[in-house]
N, C-alpha and C positions, 0 to 999 in steps of 0.2 A: 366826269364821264362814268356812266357807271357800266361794271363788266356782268354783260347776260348771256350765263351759260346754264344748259340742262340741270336740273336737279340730281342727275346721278352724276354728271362732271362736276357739279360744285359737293357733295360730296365725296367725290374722291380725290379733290383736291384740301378739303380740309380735314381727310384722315392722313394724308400727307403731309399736313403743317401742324399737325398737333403729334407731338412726341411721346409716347407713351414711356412710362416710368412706375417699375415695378419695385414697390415699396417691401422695406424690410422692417420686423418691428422697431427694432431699436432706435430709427433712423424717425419713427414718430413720437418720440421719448424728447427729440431735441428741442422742438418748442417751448418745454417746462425744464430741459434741463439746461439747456443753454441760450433759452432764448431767441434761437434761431425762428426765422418767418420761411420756414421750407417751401409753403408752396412758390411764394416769389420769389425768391432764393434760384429753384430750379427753373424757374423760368427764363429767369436775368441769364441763369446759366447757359442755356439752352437758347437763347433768344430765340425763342417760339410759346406757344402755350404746350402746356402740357396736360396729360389726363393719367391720374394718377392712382395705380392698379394693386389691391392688395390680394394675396392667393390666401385660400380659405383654412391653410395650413397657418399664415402668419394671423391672422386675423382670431383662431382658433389658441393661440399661443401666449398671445395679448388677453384673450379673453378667462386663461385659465390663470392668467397673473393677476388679474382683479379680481380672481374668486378664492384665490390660494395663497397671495401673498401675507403675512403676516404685520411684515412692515410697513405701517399708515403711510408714511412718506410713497412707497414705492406705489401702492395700491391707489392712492393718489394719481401719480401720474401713469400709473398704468390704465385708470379707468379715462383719462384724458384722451390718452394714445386710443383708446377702443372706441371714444367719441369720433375723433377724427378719420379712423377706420372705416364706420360705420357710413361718412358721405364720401367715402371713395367708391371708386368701379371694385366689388366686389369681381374676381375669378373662379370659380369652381376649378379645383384643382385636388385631384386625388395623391397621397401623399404612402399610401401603401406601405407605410411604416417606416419610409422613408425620412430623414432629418428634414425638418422647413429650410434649411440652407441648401440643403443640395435639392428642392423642390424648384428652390429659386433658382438653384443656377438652370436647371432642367428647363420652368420656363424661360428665362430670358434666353437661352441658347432656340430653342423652340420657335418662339414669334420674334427673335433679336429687339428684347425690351431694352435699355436701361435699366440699371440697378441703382436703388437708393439706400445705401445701406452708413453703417458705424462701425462692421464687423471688418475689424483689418486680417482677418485669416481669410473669411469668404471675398473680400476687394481682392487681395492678393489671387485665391482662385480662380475671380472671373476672371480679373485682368491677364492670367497666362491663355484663359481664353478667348480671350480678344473682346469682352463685353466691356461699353463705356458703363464706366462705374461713379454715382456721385456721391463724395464723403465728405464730413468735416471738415477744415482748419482742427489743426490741434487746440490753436485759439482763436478766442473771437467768435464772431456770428454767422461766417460766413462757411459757405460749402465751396467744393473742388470739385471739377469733373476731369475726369481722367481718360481718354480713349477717344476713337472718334466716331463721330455721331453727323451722318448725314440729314 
């Protein structure tokens, strides 16, 4: 049986089953450094799809690391991380001299995104704010969601 509804009720039901998850750099670093398959990863977690959002502060941050870092290795996968940046949902996000972490927490409080972060000072932040946060394992390949996420 197939379900025939309006094109604006099938789009507002599928920006309600797709989870939005606002990306931190570091947190795109883990594919080269640990191996990790984040997009599936956060899905599994989430059991939903997800659309996966970087702000122009993180993406800006990643990018001055592949033009400044010195160390081949780092420069390496930091040009990898700026590949993968680059087919996410770009944000426009003014950052007004503000840190990229507290841009992050700004937006996810904002649109109540998910955070996909590495940074255990910024995870500890949101989480006193009540953002589900998704990090790590200390080991292994696997990520952790933390919070709740309707």
């Amino acid at each position: 049986m197939f379900l025939s509804l309006p094109l604006n009720k099938v789009d507002l039901l599928w920006k309600r089953l797709v989870k939005k998850v606002l990306v931190d750099s570091n947190f795109l670093f883990l594919p080269v450094s640990r191996g990790i398959n984040i997009f599936s990863e956060v899905e599994r977690l989430l059991n939903s799809k997800a659309e996966f959002i970087v702000l122009t502060p993180v993406f800006d941050e990643i990018k001055r690391l592949t033009l400044k870092t010195k160390k081949l290795k780092l420069r390496k996968n930091a040009i990898f991380a700026l590949n993968l940046a680059e087919k996410l949902t770009r944000m426009d996000f003014e950052s007004y001299g503000r840190t990229v972490d507290d841009c992050l927490v700004e937006a996810a409080l904002k649109y109540g995104f998910i955070v996909a972060t590495g940074d255990m000072k910024l995870r500890k932040k949101l989480r006193s704010l009540g953002v589900p946060v998704i990090y790590p394992r200390k080991s292994g390949k696997y990520l952790v969601l933390e919070g709740y996420v309707d």
